[in-house]
C-alpha positions as CSV (number, residue, x, y, z in Angstrom):
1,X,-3.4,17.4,11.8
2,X,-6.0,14.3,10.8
3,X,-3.7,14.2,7.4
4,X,-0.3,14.2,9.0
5,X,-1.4,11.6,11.2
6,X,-2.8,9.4,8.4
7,X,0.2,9.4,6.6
8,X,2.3,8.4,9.7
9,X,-0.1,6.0,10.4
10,X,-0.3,4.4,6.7
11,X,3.3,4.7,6.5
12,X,3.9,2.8,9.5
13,X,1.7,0.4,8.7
14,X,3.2,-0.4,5.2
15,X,6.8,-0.4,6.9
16,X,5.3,-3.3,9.1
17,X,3.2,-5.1,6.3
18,X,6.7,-5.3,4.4
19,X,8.5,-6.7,7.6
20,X,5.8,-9.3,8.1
21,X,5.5,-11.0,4.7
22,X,9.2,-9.8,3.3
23,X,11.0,-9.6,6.5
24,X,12.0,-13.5,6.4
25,X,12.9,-13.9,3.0
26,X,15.6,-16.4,2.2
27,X,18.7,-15.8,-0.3
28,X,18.8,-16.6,-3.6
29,X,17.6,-20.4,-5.0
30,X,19.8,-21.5,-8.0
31,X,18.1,-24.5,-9.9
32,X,21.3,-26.6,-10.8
33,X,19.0,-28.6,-13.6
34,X,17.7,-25.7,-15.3
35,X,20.2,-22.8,-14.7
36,X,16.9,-20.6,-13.3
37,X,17.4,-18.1,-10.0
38,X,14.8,-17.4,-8.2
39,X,14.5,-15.1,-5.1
40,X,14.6,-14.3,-2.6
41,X,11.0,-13.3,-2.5
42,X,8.3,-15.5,-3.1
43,X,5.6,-14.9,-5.2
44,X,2.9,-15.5,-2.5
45,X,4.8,-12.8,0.0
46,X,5.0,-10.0,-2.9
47,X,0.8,-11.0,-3.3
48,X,0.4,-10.9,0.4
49,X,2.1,-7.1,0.6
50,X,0.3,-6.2,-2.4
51,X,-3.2,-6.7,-1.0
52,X,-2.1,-5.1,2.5
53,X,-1.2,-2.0,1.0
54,X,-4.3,-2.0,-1.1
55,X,-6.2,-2.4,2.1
56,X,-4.3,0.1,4.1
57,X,-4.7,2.5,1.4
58,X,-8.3,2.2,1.2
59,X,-8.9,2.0,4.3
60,X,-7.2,5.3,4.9
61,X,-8.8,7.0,2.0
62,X,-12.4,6.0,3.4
63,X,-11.9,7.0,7.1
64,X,-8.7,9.4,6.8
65,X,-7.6,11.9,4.4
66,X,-7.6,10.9,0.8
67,X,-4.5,12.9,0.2
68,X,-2.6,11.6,3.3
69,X,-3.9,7.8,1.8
70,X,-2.0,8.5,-1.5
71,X,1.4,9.8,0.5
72,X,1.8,7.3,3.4
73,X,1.8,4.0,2.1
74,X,4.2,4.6,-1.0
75,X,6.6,7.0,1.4
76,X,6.3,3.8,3.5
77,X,7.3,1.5,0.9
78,X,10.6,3.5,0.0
79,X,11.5,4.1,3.2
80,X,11.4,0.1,4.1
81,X,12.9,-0.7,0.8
82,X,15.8,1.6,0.7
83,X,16.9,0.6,4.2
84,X,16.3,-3.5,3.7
85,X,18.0,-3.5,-0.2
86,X,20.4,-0.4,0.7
87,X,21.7,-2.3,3.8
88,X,22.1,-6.0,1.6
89,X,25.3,-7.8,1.9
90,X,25.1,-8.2,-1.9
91,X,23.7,-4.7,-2.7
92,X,25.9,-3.3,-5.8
93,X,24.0,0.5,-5.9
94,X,21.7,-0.7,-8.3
95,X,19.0,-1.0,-5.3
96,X,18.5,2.9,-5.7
97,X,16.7,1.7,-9.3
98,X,14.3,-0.7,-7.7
99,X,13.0,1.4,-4.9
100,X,12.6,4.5,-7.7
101,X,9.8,2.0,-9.7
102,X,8.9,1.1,-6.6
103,X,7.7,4.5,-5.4
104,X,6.9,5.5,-8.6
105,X,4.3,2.3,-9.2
106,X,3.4,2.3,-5.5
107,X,2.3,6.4,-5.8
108,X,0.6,5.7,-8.7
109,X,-1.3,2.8,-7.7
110,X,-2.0,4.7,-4.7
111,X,-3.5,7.2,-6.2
112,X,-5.9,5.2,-8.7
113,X,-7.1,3.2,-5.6
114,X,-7.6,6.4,-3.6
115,X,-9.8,8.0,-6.6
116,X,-11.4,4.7,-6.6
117,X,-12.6,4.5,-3.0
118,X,-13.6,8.2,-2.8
119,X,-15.9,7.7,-5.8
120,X,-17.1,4.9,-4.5
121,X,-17.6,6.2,-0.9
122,X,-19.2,9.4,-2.6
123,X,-21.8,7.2,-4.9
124,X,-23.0,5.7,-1.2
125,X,-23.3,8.4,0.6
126,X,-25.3,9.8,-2.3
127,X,-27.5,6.3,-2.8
128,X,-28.2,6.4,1.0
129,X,-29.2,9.4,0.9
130,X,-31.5,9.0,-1.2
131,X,-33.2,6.1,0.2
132,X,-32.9,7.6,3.3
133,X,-37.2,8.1,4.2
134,X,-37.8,12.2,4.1
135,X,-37.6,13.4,8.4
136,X,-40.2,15.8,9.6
137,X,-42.9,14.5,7.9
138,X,-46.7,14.3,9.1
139,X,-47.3,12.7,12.6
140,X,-50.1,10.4,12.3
């Protein structure tokens, strides 16, 4: 039950992450000087979503369910993606190719992060632990 409910919640989170800093992007900038398109993301709102999802996820892997942490957020992320580049005015079926590397590179970051953070949490439990002073000593 405390797995399911991290994924929903991770997922949930990631859908809304991806509304707040992608949710407002503009269309597509052609620079008349220089022939260059850009957009309609900008690089500051795919840096934002990157460090909420590595936040979410680690967050979820140190109080939640490690397994659930490497699930939600990426099923999240496709979800989100699929509907906002499926639904485009301008989508030509190539969306479906994007939100693939997507999930694939959002799982797999997912899951390094997640080994990450339960190593981590395991070496401090361990270290505190073992600084911890010895209970049930001598009374005196």
């Amino acid at each position: 039950m405390r797995a399911a409910l991290t994924a929903t919640t991770t997922a949930v989170l990631t859908v809304s992450a991806w509304l707040s800093w992608l949710g407002f992007h503009a269309p597509r900038f052609d620079d008349p000087v220089t022939g260059q398109s850009s957009g309609p993301y900008e690089t500051w709102q795919g840096v934002g979503l990157g460090l909420t999802f590595l936040v979410i996820v680690v967050a979820a892997a140190w109080f939640g369910s490690p397994y659930a942490a490497a699930a939600g957020p990426p099923t999240g992320l496709v979800l989100i993606a699929s509907v906002d580049w499926g639904t485009a005015p301008d989508a030509d079926g190539l969306w479906i190719i994007g939100v693939t590397m997507l999930g694939f590179c959002a799982a797999a970051g997912a899951v390094v992060v997640v080994v990450a953070t339960t190593l981590a949490r395991r070496y401090l439990l361990e270290t505190s632990e073992r600084r911890a002073p010895a209970r049930g000593g001598p009374a005196g």
